[in-house]
N, C-alpha and C positions, 0 to 999 in steps of 0.2 A: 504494500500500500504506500501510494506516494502521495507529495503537495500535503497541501494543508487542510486537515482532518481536526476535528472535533472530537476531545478522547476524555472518556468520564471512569471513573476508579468507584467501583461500589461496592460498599462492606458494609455489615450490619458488627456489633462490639455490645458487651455486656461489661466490659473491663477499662479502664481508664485509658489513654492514649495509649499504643503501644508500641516498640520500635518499628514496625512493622508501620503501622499508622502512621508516624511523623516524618517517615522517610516518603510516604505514598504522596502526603502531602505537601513534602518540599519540590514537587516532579512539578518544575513551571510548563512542562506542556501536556498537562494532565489536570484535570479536575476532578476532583477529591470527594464525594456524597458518602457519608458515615448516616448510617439508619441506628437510630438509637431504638431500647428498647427500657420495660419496665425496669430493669434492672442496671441498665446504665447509669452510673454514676452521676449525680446531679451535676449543673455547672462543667458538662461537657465540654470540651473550647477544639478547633481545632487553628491551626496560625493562616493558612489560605482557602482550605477546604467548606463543605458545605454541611452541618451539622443537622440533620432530619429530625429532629425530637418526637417522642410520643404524639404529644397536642398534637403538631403542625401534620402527623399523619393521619389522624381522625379526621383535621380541618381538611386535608386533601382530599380523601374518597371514605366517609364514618363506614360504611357498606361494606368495602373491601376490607379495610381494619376490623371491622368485628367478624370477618368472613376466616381469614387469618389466624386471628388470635395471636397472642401474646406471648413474650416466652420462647419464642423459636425463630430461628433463623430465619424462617421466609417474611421476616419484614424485610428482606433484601429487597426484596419484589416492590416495595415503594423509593427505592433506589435505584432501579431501573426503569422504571416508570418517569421521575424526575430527571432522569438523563435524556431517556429517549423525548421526552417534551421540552427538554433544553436544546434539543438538532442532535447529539450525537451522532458521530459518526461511528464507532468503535465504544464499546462498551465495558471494561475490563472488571469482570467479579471475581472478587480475593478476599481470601480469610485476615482477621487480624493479625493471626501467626506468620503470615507469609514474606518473609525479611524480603526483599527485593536484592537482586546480586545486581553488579553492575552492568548497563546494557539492558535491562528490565524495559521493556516495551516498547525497543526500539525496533526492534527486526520484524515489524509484523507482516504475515503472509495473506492477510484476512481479502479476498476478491483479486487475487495477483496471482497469473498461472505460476504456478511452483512447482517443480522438479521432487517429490517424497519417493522414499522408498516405501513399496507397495505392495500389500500381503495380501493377493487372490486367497481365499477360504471358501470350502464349503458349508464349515460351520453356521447357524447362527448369528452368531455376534463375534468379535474381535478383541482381545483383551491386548491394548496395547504396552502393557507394563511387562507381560513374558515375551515380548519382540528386544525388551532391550539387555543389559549386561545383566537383568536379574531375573532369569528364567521361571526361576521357582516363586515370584509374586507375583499380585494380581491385582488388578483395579478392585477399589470396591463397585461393587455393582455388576462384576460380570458376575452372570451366571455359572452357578459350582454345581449344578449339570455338566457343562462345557471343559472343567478343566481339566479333565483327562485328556481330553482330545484336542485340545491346544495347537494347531499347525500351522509353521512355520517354514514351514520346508519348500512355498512358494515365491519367493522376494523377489520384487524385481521393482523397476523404476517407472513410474508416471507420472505426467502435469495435472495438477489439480487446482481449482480454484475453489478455496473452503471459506466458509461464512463463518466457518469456527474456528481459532487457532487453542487448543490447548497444552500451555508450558508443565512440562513437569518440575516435581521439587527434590531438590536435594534435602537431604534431613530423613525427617521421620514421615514416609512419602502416602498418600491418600489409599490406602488400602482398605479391605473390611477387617473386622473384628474377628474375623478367623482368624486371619491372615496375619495382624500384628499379635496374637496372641500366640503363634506359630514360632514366628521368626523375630519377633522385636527386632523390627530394619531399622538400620540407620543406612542411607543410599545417599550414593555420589552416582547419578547416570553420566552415560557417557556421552557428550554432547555428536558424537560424530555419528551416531545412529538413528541422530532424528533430521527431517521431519519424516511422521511415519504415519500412514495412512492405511485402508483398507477398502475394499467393497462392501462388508458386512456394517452395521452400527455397532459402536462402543461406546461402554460408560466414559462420558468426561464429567468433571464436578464441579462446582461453583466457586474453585479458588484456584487462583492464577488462571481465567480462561477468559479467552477476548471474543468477545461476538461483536457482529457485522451490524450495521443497525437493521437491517432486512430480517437478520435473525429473530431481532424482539419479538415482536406479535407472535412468533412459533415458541417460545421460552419463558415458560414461569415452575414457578419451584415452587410444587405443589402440596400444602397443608396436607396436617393428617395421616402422613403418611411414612413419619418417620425418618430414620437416613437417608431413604428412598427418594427425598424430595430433587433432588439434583439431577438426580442419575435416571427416573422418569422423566425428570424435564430434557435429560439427553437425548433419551431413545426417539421419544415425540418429535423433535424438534430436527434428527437427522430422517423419520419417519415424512416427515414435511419436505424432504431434501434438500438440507442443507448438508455439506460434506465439511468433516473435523477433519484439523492437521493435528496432530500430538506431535510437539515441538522442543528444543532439547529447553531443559532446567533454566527457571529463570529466578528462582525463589530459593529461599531456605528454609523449611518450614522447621521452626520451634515449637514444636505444636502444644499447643493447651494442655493444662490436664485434663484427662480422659478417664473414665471408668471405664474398661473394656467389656466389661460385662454389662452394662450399664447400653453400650454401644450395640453390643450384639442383640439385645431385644431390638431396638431401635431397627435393626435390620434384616430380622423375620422375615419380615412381609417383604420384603424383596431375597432372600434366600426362596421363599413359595413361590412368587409368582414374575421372578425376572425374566424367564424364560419362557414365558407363556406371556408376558408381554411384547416382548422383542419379535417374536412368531406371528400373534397377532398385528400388529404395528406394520409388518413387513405387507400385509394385505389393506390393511384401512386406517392410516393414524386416528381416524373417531375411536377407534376400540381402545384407544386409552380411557374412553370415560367406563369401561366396563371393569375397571381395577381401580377407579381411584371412589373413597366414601364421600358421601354427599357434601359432607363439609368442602375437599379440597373441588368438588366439580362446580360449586358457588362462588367458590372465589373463582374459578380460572374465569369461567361467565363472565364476573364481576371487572376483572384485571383485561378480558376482549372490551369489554363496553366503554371501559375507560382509554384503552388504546383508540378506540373511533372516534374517541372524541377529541384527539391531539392531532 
């Protein structure tokens, strides 16, 4: 992506600024939206960025906010919503945790034909985390149907033009609760193995990942639904055709503290029914409303209706 673009950075924080935070915010050619939540520390401040508070998200859409609820991540989703009605062009959704390394947002691929290395499958879905130097991990969100059969044995190279660029992290890298309870990764990827692509959909997640602004309307992080909310918002939104790059490391993730067991209920409901989404999705992206609870399908309504109206 070249010329001059409009680039918005959106986090939701329950935790005071954090290094991660104050560096996102020194980026002068990036705009900074922090979604606050109940739990956000009063007297929130950021030095350039744009501070969302509770109040001012009720005053935005009260409907969508009670649709939501409180408590969880997806008040991101009123962070992207304030981007994409501010013109964005480039959308960038990152955790608090996500240190930025140097070079952080500059190399984007997002609408520009790109050269990836490109894994034909006949599986399913694509787990782009066992393509790189750490075979034996796995995205959270693939299906653990799927990973026995893992194939890799087809690479080869293609131009792709993706509406989604997603950077991997160094550190302690987005995995599920199996998986870090398996192996407690600490990952350095190798940068010379990405950008990496496939034919099938794969989980990406809502930290370090830049969407296209054509993306939005196809991408909301859906209530209700637990860990899940990300990684349905992936499948849907590549199900729509938009094509993901998974892109070498551009983050260090320090990650929170985490209860892992705590994490692993959280992510049930997608251990059942990930693989029976992605199958379904591949026929009709509407068959996502057939997996998600009435809660999370009010809000997506809610979060269309307000899209038409920008």
């Amino acid at each position: 992506m070249s010329g001059a673009v409009s680039k918005f950075i959106v986090t939701t924080t329950v935790n005071p600024p954090t290094e991660a935070v104050e560096r996102f915010d020194a980026m002068a050619d990036w705009q900074l939206v922090v979604v606050g939540d109940r739990r956000t520390p009063a007297g929130y401040r950021l030095g350039r960025g744009t501070y969302l508070s509770p109040e001012e998200q009720e005053r935005y859409d009260p409907a969508l906010s009670e649709a939501i609820g409180w408590n969880c991540i997806q008040r991101r989703n009123f962070g992207i919503l304030l981007a994409y009605e501010s013109g964005a062009d480039v959308v960038a959704v990152v955790d608090d945790d996500n240190i930025p390394l140097d070079g952080w947002g500059e190399d984007l691929l997002l609408d520009t034909p790109t050269e990836v290395n490109f894994f034909e499958i006949d599986e399913a879905a694509f787990d782009p985390v066992g393509a790189t130097n750490y075979p034996h991990l796995w995205h959270r969100g693939f299906p653990l149907q799927l990973l026995a059969g893992r194939d890799y044995s087809r690479p080869g190279r293609r131009t792709v033009s993706a509406g989604v660029q997603a950077d991997v992290w160094n550190g302690d890298p987005d995995l599920d609760a199996v998986c870090r309870m398996e192996h407690a990764p600490e990952c350095k990827f190798d940068p010379s193995l990405f950008p990496v692509a496939s034919n099938r959909p794969a989980p990406f997640d809502s930290q370090n990942t830049f969407l296209a602004r054509r993306v939005v309307p196809d991408y909301f992080l859906f209530p209700g639904v637990g860990r899940m909310d990300d990684i349905w918002a992936a499948y849907y939104a590549q199900a729509c055709g938009h094509t993901a790059v998974f892109a070498a490391p551009s983050v260090y993730q320090q990650r929170n503290p985490h209860d892992l067991t705590r994490d692993l209920r959280a992510e049930l409901l997608g251990y059942e029914h990930n693989l029976a989404i992605v199958e379904a999705l591949a026929a009709d992206p509407r068959a996502i409303l057939r997996f998600l609870p009435a809660q999370a399908s009010w809000a997506w309504e809610l979060y269309q209706r307000r899209l038409e109206t920008l």
